[in-house]
N, C-alpha and C positions, 0 to 999 in steps of 0.2 A: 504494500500500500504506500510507504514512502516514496519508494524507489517511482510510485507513478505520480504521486504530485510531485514528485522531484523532478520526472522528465516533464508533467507539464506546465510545469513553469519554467522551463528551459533550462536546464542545468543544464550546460556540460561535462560536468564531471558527473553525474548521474548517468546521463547516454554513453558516456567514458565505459563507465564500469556494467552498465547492463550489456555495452559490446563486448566489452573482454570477455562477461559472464556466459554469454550467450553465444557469440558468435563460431564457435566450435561447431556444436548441435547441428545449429541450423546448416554451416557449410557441410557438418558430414552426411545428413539430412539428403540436401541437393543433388553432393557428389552421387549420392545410392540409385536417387532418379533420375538424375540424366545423364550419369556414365560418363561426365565431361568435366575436369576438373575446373579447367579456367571458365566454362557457361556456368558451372556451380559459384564458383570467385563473383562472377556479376551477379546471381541472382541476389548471393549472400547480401550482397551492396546495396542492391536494390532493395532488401525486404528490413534491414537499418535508415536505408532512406526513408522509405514510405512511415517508417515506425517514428522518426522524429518529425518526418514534417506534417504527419495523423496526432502526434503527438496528444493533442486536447482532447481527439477522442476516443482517449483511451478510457477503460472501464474500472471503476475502483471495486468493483466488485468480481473481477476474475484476474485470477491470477495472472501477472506479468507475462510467465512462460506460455502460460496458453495462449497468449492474445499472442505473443511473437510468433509461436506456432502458427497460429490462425495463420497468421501475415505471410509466412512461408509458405503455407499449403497455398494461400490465394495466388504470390507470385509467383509459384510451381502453375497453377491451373493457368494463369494467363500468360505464361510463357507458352505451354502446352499447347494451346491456342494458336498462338501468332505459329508455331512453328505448323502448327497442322494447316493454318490458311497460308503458310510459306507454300506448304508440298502439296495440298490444291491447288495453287493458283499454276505452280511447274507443271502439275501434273495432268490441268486443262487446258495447258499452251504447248504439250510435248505432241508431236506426231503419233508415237503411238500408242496413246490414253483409247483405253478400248472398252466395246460397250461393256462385257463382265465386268472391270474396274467400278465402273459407274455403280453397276449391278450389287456390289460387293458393300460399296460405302452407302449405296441404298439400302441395302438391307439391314446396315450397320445402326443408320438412322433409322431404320423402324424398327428394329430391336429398343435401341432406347426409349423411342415411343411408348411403343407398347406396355415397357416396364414404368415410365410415369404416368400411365393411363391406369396398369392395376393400383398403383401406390393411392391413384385419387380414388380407388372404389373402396378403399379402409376407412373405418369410422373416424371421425373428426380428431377425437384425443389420439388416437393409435397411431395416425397416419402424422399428427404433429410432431409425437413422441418418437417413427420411426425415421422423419426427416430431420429432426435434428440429432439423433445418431448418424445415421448416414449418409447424410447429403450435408450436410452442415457440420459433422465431427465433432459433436458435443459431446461427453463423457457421462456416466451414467450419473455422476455426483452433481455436473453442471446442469444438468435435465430434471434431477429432484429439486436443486433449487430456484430453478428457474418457475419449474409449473408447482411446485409446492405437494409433490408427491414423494412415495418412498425407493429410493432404489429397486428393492424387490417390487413393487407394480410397475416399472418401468422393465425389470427385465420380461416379465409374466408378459405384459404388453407387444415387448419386442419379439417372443419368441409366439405369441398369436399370429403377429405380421407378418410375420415369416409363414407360416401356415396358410394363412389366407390369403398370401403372394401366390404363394406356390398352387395351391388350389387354384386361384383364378388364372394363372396363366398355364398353367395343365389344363383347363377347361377352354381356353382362347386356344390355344393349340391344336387339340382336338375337334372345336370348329371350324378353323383353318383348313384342318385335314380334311376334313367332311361336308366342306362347306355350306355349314348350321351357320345365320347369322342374329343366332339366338340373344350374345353376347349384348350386341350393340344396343 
């Protein structure tokens, strides 16, 4: 809690030492996901940038590391990003981009589709409870206190959603197969 009204009120020697603290983790973090030392070096940079100049809004109620976390997984997803509309954009101006290719990332896209279309058929708390585990990376502790429930009903919950994923997408499946469009 110091350490974050220290950084928003601009210490430097607060952001000093939460880098030194920190800064490890997070590049060893990178290096694991993108296999590139010195693209991990920049992201590291990057994800110290965005954290001093977000500075103000940071949360005095979740821990320091988590919220640096956060900032790293975000700058992981949108580097992730710019490199995949990198090797789109090569790969709809190369000669021989072929229609399977298309075929391949279409499908890819309706696969994700599909999997946020069952998440929306979960009941209202479930589907809260199971996107901020896994679309959001919130920890079982930060999910109790955020919605004011117990750990154990958030796993009980989580391990329903997973159930009733798997149910409805083994039942979309086998419409597919059958073509029932009972679903819709």
């Amino acid at each position: 809690m110091e350490k974050i009204n220290a950084l928003k009120t601009g210490s430097d020697v607060a952001f000093k030492a939460v880098f030194e603290s920190s800064w490890e983790k997070v590049y060893r973090y990178l290096v694991n996901k993108t296999r590139d030392a010195d693209q991990a070096k920049d992201l590291t940079q990057l994800v110290f940038i965005k954290l001093w100049t977000y500075r103000l809004s940071l949360s005095d109620e979740i821990p320091l590391d988590t919220q640096i976390f956060r900032k790293t997984k975000q700058v992981l997803i949108d580097w992730l990003r710019a490199e995949m509309r990198k090797r789109e954009y090569i790969f709809s101006n190369s000669p021989e981009a072929t229609d399977s290719s298309w075929d391949q990332i279409n499908h890819q896209t309706d696969i994700t589709n599909h999997l946020y279309w069952a998440i929306d058929k979960l009941p209202p708390k479930r589907k809260e409870i199971f996107e901020l585990r896994h679309i959001q990376g919130y920890s079982y502790k930060e999910i109790a206190e955020k919605l004011g429930i117990s750990t154990k009903t958030i796993d009980s919950q989580l391990v329903k959603a997973n159930i009733q994923l798997r149910k409805i997408l083994q039942l979309s499946i086998w419409a597919a197969i059958t073509g029932s469009g009972f679903l819709n």
